[in-house]
TIZAKE-598353 format. One record per residue (C-alpha): x, y, z; chain; residue in three letters. Coordinates in steps of 0.001 Angstrom, whole numbers, plus 500000, padded with zeros to 6 digits. Layout:
// TIZAKE-598353
+--------+--------+--------+-------+------+
:   east :  north :     up : kette : rest :
+--------+--------+--------+-------+------+
:      X :      Y :      Z :     A :  ala :
...
+--------+--------+--------+-------+------+
// end
This chain:
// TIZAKE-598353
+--------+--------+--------+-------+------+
:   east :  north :     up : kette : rest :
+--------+--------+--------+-------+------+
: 443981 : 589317 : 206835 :     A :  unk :
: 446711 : 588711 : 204487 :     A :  unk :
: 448777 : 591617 : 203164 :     A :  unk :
: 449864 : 589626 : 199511 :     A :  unk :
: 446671 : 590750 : 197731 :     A :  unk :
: 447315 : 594702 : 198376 :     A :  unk :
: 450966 : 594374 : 197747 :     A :  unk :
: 449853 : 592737 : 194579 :     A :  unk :
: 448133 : 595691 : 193257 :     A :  unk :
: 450085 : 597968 : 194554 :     A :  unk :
: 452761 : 596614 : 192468 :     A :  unk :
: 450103 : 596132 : 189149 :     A :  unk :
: 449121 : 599630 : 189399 :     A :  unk :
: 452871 : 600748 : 189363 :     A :  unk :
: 453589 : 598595 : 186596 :     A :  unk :
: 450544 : 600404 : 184394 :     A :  unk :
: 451925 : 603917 : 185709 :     A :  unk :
: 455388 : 603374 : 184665 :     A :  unk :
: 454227 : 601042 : 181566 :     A :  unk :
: 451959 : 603225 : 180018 :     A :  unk :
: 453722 : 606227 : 179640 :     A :  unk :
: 456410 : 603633 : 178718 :     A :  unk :
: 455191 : 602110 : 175618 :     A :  unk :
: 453978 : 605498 : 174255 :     A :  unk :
: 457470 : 607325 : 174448 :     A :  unk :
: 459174 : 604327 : 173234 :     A :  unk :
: 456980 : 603594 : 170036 :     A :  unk :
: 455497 : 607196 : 169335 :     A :  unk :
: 458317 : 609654 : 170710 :     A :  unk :
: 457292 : 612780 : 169256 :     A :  unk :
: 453684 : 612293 : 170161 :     A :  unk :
: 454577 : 611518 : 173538 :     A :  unk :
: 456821 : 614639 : 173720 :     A :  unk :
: 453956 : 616440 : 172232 :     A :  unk :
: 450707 : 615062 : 173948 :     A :  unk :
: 452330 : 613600 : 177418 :     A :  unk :
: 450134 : 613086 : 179742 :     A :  unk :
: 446915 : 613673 : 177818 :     A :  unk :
: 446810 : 615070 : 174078 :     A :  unk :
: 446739 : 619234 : 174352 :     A :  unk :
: 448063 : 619079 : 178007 :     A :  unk :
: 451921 : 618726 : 176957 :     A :  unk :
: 453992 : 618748 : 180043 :     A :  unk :
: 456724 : 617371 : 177920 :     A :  unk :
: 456719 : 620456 : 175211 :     A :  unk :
: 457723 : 622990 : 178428 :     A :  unk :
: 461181 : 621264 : 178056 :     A :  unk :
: 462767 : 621738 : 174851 :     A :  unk :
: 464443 : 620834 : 172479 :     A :  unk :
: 462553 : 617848 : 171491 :     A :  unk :
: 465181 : 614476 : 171436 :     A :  unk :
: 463865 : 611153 : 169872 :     A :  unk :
: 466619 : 608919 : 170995 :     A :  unk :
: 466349 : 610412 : 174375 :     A :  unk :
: 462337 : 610277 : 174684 :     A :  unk :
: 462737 : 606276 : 173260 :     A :  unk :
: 465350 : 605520 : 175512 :     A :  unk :
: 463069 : 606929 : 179012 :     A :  unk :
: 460682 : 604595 : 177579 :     A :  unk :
: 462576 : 601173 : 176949 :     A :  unk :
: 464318 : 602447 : 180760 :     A :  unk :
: 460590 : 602600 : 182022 :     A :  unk :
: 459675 : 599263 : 180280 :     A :  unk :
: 462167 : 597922 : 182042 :     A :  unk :
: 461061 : 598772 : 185578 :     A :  unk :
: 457642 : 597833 : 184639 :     A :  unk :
: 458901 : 594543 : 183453 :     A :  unk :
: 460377 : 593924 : 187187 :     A :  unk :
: 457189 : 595529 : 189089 :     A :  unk :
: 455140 : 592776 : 186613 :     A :  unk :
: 457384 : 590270 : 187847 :     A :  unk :
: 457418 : 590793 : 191704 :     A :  unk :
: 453392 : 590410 : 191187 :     A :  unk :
: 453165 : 587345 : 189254 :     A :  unk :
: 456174 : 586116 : 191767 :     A :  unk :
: 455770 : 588233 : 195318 :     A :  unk :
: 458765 : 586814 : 196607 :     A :  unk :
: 459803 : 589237 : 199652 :     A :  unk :
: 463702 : 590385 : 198031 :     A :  unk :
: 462054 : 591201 : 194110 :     A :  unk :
: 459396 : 592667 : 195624 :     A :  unk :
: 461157 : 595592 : 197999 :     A :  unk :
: 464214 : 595297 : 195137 :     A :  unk :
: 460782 : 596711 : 192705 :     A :  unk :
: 459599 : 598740 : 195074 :     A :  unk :
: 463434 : 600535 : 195847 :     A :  unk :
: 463924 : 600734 : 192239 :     A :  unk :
: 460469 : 602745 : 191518 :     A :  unk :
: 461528 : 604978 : 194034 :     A :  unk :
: 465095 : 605218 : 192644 :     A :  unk :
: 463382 : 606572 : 189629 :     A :  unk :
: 459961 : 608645 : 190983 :     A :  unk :
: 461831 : 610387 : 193963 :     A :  unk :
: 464625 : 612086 : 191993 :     A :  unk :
: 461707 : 612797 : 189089 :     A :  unk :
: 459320 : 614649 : 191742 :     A :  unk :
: 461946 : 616823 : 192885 :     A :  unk :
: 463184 : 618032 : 189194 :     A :  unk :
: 459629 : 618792 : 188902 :     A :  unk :
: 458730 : 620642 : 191921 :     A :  unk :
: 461819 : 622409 : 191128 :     A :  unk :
: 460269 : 623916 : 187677 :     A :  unk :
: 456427 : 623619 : 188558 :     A :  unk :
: 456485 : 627900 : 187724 :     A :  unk :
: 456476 : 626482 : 184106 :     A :  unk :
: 452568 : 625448 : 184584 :     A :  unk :
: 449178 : 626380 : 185240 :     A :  unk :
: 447944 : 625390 : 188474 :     A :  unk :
: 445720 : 622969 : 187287 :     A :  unk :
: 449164 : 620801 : 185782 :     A :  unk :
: 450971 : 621728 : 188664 :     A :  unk :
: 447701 : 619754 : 190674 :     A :  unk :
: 447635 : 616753 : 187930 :     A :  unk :
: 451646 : 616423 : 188432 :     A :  unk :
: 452003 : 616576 : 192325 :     A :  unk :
: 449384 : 613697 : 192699 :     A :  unk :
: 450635 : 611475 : 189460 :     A :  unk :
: 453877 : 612051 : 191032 :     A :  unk :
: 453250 : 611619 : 194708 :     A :  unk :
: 451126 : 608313 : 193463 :     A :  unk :
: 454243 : 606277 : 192515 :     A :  unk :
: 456443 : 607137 : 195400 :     A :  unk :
: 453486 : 607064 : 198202 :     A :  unk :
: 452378 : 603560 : 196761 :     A :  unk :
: 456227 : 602311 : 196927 :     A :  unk :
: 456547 : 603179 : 200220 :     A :  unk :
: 453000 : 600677 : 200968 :     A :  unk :
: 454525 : 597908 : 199271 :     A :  unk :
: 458118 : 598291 : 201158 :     A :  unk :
: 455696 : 598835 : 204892 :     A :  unk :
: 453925 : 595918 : 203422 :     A :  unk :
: 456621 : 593660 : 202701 :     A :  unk :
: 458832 : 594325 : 206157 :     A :  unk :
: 459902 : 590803 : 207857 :     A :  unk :
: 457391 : 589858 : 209518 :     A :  unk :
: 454897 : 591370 : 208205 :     A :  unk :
: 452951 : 588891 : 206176 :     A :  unk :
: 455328 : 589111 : 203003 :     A :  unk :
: 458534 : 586689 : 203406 :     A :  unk :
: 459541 : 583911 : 200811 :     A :  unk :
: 457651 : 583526 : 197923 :     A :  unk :
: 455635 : 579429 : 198943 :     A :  unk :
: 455180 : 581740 : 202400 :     A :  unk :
: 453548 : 584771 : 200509 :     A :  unk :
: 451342 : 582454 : 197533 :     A :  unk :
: 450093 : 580069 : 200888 :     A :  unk :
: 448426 : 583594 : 202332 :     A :  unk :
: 447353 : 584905 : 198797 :     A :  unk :
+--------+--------+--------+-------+------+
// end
């Protein structure tokens, strides 16, 4: 059983985690910063002052991370792939801990929703670099498409 097709979505559903959010803070900052994750929820609000240019800029930075997780999909070759998957944990790790740090800030039902769409990212990077060891069904990229 080949091991392309789950590193494939593992990779597409990172993309549409990071991407998401992404394109919403980069074209609609102050409703992101308002309505983030989920309109009357706003996670975002607990951390003031509100900062267009800042809230834009996370999302172009997350656009671009999505753009490489897109691209080691369409192209699973074994070096973008783990590069995508190291750089979505470069980001998600360091993000988790800032939050667990201030989760006394939320209800417990936010503190739930942010632990798992926090967790998510980093749990599903971690598949994708198992996935994609040497020898381990992901190597160059004619090698990975021939299994896929």
């Amino acid at each position: 059983m080949t091991r392309l097709p789950l590193v494939r979505a593992a990779l597409v559903l990172l993309s549409l985690g990071q991407g998401l959010p992404a394109g919403w803070a980069l074209f609609a900052p102050r409703s992101f910063y308002d309505g983030f994750p989920l309109p009357g929820l706003g996670w975002v609000t607990r951390f003031p002052p509100y900062n267009e240019h800042l809230v834009r800029d996370l999302g172009a930075l997350s656009l671009g991370l999505t753009t490489v997780l897109l691209l080691a999909a369409v192209s699973p070759e074994r070096r973008l792939v783990r590069g995508a998957a190291f750089g979505c944990l470069a980001f998600t790790v360091p993000h988790l801990v800032f939050h667990v740090a201030h989760l006394g800030r939320f209800d417990t039902p936010d503190v739930v929703g942010q632990l798992i769409s926090q967790v998510a990212p980093i749990a599903a990077s971690g598949l994708v670099l198992l996935l994609s060891r040497r020898g381990h069904g992901v190597g160059a990229s004619k090698r990975m498409e021939k299994q896929g």
